[in-house]
KETORVO-714849 format. One line per 2 residues: number of its first residue (from 1); their letters; for each residue x, y, z of N, C-alpha, C. Coordinates in nm, 2 decimals, m for minus. Example, Ala and Ser with C-alpha at 12.3 -4.5 7.8 and 13.67 -1.06 7.14 Angstrom:
// residues 2
1	as	1.32:m0.57:0.78:1.23:m0.45:0.78:1.32:m0.33:0.78  1.28:m0.22:0.71:1.37:m0.11:0.71:1.29:0.00:0.79;
END
This chain:
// residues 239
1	xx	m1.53:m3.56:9.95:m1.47:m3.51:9.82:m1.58:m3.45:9.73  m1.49:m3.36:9.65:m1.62:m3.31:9.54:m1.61:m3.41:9.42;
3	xx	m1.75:m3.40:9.36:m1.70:m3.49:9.20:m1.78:m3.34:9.12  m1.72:m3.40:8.97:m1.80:m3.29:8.89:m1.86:m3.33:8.79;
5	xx	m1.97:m3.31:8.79:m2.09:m3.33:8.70:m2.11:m3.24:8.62  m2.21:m3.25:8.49:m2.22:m3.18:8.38:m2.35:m3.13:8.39;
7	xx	m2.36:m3.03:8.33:m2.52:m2.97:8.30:m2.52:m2.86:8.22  m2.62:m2.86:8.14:m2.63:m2.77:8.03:m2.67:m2.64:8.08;
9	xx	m2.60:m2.56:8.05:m2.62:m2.38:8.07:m2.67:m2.35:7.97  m2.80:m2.26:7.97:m2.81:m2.16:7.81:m2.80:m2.06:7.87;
11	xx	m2.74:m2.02:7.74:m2.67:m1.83:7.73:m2.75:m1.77:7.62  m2.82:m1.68:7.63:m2.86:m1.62:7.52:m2.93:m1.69:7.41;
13	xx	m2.91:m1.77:7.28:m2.95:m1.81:7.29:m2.89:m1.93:7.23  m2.77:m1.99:7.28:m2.72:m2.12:7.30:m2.72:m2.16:7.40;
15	xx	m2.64:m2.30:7.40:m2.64:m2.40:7.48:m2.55:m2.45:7.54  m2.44:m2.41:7.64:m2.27:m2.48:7.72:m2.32:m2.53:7.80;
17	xx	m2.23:m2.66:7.76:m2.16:m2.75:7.91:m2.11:m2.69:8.03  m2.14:m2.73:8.11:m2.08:m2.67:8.25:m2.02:m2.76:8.34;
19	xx	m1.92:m2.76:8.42:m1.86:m2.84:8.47:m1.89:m2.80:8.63  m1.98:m2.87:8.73:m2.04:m2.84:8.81:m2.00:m2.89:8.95;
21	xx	m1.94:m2.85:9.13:m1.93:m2.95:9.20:m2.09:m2.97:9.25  m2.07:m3.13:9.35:m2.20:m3.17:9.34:m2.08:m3.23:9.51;
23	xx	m2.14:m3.15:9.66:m2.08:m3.19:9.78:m2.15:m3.32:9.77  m2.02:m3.40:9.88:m2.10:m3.55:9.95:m2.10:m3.69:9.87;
25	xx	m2.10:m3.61:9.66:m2.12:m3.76:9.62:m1.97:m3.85:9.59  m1.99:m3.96:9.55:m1.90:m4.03:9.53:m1.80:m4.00:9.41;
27	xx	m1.69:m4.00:9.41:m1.62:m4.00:9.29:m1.62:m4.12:9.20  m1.73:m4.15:9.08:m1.70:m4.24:9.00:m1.63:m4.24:8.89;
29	xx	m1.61:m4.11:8.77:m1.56:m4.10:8.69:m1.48:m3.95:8.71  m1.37:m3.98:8.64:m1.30:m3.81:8.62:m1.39:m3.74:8.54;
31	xx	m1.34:m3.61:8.60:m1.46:m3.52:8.55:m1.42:m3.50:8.41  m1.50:m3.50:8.32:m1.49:m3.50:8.16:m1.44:m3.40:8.13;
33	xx	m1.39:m3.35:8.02:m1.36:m3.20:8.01:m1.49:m3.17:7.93  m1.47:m2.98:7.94:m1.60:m2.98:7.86:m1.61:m2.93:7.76;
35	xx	m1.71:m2.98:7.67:m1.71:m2.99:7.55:m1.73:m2.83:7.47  m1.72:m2.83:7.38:m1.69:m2.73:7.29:m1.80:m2.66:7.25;
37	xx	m1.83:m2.52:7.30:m1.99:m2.46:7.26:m2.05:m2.53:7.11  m2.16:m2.52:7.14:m2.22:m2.59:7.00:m2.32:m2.46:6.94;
39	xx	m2.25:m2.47:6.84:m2.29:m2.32:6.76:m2.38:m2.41:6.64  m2.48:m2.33:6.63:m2.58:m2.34:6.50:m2.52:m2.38:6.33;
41	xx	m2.58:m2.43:6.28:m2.55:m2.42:6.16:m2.61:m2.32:6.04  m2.55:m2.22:5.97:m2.62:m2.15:5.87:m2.65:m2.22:5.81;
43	xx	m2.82:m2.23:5.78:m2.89:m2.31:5.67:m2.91:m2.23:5.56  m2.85:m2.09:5.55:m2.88:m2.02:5.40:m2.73:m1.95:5.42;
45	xx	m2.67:m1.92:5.31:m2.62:m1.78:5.30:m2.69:m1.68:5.30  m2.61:m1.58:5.33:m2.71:m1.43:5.34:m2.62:m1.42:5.21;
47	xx	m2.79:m1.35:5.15:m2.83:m1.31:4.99:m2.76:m1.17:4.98  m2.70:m1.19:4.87:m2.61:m1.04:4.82:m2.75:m0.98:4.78;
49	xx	m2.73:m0.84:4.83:m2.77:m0.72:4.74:m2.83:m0.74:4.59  m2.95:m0.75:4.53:m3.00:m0.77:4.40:m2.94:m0.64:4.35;
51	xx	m2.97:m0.50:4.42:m2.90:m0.37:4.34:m2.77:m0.36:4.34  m2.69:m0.46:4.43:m2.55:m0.46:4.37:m2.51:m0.53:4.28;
53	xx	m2.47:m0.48:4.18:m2.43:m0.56:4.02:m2.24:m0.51:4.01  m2.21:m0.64:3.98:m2.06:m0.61:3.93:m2.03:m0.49:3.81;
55	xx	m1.97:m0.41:3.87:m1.94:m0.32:3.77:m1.88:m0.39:3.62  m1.94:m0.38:3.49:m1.93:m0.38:3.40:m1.76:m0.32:3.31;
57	xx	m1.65:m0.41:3.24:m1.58:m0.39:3.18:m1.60:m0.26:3.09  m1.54:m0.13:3.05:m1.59:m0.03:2.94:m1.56:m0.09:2.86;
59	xx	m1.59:m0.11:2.74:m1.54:m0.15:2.61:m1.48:m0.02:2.53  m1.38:m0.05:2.43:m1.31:0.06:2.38:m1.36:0.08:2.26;
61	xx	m1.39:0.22:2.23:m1.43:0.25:2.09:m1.32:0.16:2.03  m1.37:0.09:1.85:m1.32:0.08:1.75:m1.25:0.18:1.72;
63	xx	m1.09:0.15:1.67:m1.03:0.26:1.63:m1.07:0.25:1.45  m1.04:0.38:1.42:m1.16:0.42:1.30:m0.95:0.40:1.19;
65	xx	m1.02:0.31:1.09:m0.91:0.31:1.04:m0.94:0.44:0.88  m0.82:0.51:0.86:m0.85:0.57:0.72:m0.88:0.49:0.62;
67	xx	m0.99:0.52:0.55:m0.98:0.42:0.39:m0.91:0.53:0.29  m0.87:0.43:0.18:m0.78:0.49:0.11:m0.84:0.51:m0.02;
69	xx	m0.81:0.66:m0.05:m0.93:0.71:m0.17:m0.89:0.64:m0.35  m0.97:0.56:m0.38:m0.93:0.51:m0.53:m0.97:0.60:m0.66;
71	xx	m0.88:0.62:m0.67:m0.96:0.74:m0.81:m1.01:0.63:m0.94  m1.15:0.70:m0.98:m1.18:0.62:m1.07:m1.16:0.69:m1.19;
73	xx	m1.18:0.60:m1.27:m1.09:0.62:m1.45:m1.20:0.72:m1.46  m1.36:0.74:m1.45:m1.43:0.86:m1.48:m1.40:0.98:m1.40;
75	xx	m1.32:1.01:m1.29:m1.31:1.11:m1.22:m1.17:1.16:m1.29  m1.11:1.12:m1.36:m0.97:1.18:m1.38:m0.96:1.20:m1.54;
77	xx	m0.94:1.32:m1.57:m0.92:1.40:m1.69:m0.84:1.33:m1.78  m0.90:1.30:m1.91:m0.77:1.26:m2.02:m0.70:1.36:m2.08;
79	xx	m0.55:1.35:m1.99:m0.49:1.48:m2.03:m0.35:1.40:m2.06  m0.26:1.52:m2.05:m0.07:1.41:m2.09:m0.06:1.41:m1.96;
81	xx	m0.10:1.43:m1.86:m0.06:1.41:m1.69:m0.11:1.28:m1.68  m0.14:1.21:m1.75:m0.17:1.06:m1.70:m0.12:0.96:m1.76;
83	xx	m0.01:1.03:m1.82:0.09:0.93:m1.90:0.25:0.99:m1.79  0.31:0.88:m1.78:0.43:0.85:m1.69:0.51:0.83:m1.83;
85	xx	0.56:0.98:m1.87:0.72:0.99:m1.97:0.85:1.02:m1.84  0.92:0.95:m1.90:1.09:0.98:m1.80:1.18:1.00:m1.97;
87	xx	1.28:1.08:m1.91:1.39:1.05:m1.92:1.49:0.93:m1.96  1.53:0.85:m2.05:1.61:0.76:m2.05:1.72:0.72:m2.12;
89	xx	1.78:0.59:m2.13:1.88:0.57:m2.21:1.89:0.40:m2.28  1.92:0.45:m2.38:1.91:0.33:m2.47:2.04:0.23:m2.47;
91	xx	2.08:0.22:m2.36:2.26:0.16:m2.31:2.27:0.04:m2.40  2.17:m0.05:m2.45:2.25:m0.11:m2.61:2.11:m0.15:m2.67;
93	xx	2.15:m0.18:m2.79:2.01:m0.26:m2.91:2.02:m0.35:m2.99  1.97:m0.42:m3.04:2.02:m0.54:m3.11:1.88:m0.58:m3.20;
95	xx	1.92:m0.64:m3.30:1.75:m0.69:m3.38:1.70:m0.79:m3.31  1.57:m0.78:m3.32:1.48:m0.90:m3.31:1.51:m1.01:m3.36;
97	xx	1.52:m1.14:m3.24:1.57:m1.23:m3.35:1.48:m1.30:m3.45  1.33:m1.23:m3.40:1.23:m1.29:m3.46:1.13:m1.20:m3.59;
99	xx	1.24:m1.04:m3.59:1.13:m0.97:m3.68:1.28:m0.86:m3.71  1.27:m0.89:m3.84:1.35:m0.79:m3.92:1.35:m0.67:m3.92;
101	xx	1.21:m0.59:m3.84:1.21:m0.46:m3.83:1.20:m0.37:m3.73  1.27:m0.44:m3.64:1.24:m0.44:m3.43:1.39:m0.44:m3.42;
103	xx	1.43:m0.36:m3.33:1.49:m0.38:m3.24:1.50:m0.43:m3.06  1.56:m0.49:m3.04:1.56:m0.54:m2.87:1.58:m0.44:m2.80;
105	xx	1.55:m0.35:m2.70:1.67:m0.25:m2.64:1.70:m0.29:m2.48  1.77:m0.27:m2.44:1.79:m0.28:m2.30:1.83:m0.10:m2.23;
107	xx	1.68:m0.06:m2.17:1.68:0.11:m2.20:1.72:0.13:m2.00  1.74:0.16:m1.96:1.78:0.26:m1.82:1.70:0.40:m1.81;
109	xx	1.59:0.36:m1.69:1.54:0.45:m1.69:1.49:0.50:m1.58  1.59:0.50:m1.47:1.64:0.54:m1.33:1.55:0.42:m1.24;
111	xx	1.56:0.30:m1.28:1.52:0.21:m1.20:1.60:0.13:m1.16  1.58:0.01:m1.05:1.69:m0.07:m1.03:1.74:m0.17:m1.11;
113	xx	1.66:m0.20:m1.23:1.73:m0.23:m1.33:1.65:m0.17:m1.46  1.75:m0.24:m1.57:1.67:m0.13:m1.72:1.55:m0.23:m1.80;
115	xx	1.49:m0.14:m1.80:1.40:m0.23:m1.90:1.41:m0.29:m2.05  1.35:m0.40:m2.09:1.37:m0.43:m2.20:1.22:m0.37:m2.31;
117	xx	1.26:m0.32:m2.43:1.19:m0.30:m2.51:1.21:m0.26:m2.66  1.11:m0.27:m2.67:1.12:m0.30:m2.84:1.04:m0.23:m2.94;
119	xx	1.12:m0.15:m3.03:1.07:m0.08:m3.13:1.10:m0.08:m3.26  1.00:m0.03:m3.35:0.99:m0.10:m3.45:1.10:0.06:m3.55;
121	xx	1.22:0.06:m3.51:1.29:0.17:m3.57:1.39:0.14:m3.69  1.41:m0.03:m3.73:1.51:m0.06:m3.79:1.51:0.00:m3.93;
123	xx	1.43:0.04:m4.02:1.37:0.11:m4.11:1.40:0.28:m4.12  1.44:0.30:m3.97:1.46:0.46:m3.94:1.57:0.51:m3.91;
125	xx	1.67:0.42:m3.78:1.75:0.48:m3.72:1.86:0.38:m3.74  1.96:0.42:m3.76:2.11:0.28:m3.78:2.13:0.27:m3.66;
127	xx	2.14:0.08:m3.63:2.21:0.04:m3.51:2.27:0.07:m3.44  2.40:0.13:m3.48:2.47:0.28:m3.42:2.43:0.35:m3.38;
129	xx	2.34:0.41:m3.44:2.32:0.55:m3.35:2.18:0.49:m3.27  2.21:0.41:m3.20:2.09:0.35:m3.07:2.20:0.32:m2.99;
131	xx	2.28:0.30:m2.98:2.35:0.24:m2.87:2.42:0.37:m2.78  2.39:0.34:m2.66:2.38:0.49:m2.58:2.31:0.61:m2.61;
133	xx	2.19:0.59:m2.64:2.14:0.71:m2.67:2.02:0.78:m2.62  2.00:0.93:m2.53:1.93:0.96:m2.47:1.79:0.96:m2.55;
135	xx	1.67:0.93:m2.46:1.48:0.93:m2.55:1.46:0.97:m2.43  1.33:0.98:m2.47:1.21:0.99:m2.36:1.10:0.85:m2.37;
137	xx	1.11:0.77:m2.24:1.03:0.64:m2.28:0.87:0.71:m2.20  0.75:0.62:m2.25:0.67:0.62:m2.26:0.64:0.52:m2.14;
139	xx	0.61:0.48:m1.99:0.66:0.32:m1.88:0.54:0.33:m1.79  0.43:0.38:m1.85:0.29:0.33:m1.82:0.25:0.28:m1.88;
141	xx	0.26:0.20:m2.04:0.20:0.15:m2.06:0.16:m0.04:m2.03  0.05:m0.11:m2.06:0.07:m0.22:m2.03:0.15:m0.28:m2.10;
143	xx	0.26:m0.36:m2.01:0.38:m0.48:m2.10:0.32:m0.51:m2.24  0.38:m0.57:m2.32:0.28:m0.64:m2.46:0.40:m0.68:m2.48;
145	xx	0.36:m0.78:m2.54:0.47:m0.91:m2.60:0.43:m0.87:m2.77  0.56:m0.84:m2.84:0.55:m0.84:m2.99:0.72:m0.93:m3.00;
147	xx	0.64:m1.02:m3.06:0.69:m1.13:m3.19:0.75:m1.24:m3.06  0.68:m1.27:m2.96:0.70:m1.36:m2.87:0.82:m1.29:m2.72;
149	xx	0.87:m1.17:m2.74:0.93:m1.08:m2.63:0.85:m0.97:m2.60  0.84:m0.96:m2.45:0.78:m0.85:m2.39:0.88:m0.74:m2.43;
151	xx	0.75:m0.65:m2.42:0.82:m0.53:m2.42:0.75:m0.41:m2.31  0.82:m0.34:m2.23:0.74:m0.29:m2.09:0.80:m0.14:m2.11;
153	xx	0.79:m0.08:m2.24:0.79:0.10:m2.25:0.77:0.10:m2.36  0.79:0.25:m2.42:0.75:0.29:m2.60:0.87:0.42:m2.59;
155	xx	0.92:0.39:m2.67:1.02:0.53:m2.73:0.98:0.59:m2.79  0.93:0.78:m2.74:0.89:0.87:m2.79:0.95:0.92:m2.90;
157	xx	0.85:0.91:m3.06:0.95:0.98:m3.15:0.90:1.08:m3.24  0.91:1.19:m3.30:0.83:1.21:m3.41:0.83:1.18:m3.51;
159	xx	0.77:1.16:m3.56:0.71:1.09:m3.68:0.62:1.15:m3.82  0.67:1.12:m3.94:0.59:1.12:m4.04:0.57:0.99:m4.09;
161	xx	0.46:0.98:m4.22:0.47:0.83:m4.24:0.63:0.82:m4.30  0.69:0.90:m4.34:0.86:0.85:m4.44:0.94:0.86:m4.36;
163	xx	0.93:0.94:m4.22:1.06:0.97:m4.18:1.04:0.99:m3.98  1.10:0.89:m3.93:1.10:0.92:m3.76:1.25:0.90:m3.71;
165	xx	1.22:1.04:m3.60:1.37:1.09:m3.52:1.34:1.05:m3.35  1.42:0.97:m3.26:1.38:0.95:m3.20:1.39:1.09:m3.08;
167	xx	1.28:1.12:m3.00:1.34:1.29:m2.90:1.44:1.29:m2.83  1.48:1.40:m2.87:1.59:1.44:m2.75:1.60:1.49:m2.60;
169	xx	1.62:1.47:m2.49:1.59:1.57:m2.34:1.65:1.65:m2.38  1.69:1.77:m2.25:1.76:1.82:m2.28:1.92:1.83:m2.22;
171	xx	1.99:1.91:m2.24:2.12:1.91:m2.17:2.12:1.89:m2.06  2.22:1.78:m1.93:2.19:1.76:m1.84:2.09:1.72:m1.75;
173	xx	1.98:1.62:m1.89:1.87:1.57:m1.78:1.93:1.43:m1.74  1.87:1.35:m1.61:1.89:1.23:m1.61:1.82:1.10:m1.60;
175	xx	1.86:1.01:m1.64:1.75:0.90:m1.65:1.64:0.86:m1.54  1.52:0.84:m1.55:1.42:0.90:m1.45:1.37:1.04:m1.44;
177	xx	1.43:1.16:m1.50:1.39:1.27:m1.48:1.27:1.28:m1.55  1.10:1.32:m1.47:0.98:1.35:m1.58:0.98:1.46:m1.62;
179	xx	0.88:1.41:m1.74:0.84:1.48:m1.84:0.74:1.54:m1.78  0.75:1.71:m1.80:0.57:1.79:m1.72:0.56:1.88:m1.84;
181	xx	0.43:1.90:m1.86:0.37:1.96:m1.93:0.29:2.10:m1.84  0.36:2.22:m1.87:0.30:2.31:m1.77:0.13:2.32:m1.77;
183	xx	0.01:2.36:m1.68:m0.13:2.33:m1.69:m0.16:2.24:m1.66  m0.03:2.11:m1.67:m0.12:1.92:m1.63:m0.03:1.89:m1.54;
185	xx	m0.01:1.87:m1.41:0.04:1.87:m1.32:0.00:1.70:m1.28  m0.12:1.66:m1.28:m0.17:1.57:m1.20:m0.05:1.45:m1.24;
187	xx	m0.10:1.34:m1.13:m0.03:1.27:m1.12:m0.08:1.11:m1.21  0.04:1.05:m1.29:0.05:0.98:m1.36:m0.01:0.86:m1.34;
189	xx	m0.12:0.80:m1.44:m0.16:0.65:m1.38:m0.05:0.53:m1.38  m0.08:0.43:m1.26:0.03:0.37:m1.23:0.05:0.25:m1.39;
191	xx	m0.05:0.22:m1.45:m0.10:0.15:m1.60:m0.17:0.21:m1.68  m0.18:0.25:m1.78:m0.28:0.24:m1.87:m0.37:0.14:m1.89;
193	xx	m0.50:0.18:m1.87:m0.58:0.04:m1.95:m0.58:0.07:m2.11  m0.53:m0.05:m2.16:m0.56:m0.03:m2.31:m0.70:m0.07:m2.34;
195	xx	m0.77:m0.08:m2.26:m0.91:m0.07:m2.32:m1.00:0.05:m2.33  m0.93:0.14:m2.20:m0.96:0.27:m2.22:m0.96:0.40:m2.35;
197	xx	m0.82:0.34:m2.39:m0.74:0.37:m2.51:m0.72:0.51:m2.47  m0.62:0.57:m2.40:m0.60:0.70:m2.29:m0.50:0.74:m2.39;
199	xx	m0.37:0.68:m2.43:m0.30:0.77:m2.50:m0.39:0.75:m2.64  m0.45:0.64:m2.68:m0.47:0.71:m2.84:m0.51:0.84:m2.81;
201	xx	m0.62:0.86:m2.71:m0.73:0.99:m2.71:m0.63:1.12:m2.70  m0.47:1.12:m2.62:m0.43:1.23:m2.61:m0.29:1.25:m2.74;
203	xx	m0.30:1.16:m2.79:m0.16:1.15:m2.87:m0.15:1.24:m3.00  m0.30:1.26:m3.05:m0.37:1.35:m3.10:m0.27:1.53:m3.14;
205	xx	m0.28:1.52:m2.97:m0.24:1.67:m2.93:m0.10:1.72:m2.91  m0.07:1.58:m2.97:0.14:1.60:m2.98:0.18:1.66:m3.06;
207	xx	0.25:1.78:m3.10:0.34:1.79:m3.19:0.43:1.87:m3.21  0.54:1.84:m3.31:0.66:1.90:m3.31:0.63:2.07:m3.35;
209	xx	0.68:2.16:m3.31:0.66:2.29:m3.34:0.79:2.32:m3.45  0.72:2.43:m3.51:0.82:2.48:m3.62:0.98:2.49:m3.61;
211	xx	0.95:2.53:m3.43:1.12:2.51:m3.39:1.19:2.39:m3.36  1.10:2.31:m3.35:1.12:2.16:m3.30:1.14:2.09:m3.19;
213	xx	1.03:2.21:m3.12:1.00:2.15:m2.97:0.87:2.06:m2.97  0.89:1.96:m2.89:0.77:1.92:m2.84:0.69:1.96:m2.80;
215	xx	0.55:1.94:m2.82:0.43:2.02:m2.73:0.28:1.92:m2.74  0.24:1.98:m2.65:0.09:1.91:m2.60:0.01:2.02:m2.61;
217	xx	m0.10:2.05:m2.69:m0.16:2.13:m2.73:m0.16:2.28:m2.71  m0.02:2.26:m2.80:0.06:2.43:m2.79:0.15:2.42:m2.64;
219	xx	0.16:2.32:m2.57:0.25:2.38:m2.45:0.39:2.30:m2.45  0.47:2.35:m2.47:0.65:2.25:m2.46:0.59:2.11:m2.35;
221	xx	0.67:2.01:m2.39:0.72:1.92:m2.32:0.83:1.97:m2.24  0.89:1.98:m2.10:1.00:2.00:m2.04:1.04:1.93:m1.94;
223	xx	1.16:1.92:m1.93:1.25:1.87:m1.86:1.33:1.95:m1.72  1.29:1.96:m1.57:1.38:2.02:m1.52:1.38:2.17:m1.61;
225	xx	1.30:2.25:m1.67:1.31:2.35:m1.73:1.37:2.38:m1.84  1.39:2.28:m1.93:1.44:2.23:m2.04:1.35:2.19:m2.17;
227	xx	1.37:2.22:m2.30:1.29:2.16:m2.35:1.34:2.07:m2.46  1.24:1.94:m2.48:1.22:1.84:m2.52:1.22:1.86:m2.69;
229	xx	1.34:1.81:m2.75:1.32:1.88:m2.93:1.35:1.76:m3.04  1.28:1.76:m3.11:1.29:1.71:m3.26:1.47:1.71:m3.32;
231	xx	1.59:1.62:m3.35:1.69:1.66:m3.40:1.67:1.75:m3.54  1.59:1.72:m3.59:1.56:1.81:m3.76:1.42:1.75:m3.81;
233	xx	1.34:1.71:m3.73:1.23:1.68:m3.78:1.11:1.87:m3.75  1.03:1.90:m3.87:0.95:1.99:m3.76:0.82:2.02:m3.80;
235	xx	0.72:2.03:m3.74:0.59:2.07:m3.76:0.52:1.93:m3.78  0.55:1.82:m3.75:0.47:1.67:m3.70:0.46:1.62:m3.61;
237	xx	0.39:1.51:m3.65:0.32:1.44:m3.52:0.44:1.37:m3.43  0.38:1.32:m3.34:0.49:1.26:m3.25:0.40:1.14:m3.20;
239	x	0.51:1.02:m3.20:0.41:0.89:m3.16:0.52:0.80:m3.08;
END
């Protein structure tokens, strides 16, 4: 009988089992099966490429935001374009409960609601003739509290020291409609600083004309192409 014996073969340059007959000898053990090539072990990884580098994420430009231009009080002209006059209505009035020479108003002057304010006309104009009655408010200036009530506008009027009429728009203006002075176009500050003192500096240049129009150094006050008049006051100041 044959038996089969083992012996190492090399190949190349490993090492297999071989399963071998061997005539004549005895059969003592079944032949083993044979074992499984014995392959080497990698003792290193193979080393990446030093010149190969992971490509790099692009980063994205900053988006560039607009800044927003602030006009400063020295770049902007003290002219009547930096006073915010409208259009309004004096829908009722009542006295101060705290000064005999004030009235309360509750004025409409194309906002979502009307403002309250207070002028010192009780000396000028009868109670009556305030209630419903078209002016031109003055709604840049800063709020001011007189006699413990805010007051957040000024009723345009002319004036002498004996005698004030409050202005008239004209036919068919409406509440909110501005006041432009042709030559001053610019656009209205959102407050006055009263430390600036912007209208004392232009208020100067107000006045009623012989006909009894309003004007800002010689030029109408208008309305929508309308002009802005004195009821019978004429050739004074306006405050």
């Amino acid at each position: 009988s044959t038996v089969c014996s083992v012996m190492k073969v090399e190949f190349g340059k490993q090492w297999y089992q071989r399963r071998v007959r061997v005539p004549g000898a005895k059969p003592t053990e079944p032949c083993p099966a044979a074992a499984a090539p014995v392959k080497k072990k990698a003792s290193e990884k193979p080393r990446e490429n030093a010149s190969i580098q992971p490509a790099k994420k692009q980063q994205k430009a900053p988006k560039k935001v607009p800044q927003k231009v602030v006009k400063k009080e020295g770049d902007c002209p003290c002219d009547v374009s930096r006073l915010d006059m409208r259009v309004a209505l004096i829908r009722s009035a009542k006295k101060h409960p705290d000064a005999d020479g004030l009235y309360l108003e509750e004025v409409d002057v194309g906002e979502d609601k009307p403002r309250q304010v207070i002028s010192g006309l009780v000396k000028h104009v009868p109670i009556e003739e305030m209630q419903n009655r078209p002016c031109i408010l003055l709604c840049n200036l800063k709020p001011a509290k007189m006699r413990g009530i805010m007051s957040h506008a000024m009723v345009m009027c002319a004036s002498t020291p004996d005698k004030v009429e409050i202005l008239c728009p004209p036919a068919g203006a409406k509440p909110g409609d501005r006041v432009t002075v042709q030559g001053y176009e610019g656009a209205p500050d959102d407050q006055l600083n009263p430390k600036k003192k912007v209208f004392e500096s232009i208020q100067p240049d107000f006045l009623v004309s012989p006909e009894g129009r309003a004007l800002y150094k010689g030029v109408p006050w208008c309305v929508n192409g309308g002009f802005i008049t004195a009821p019978s006051m004429r050739s004074c100041g306006i405050k």
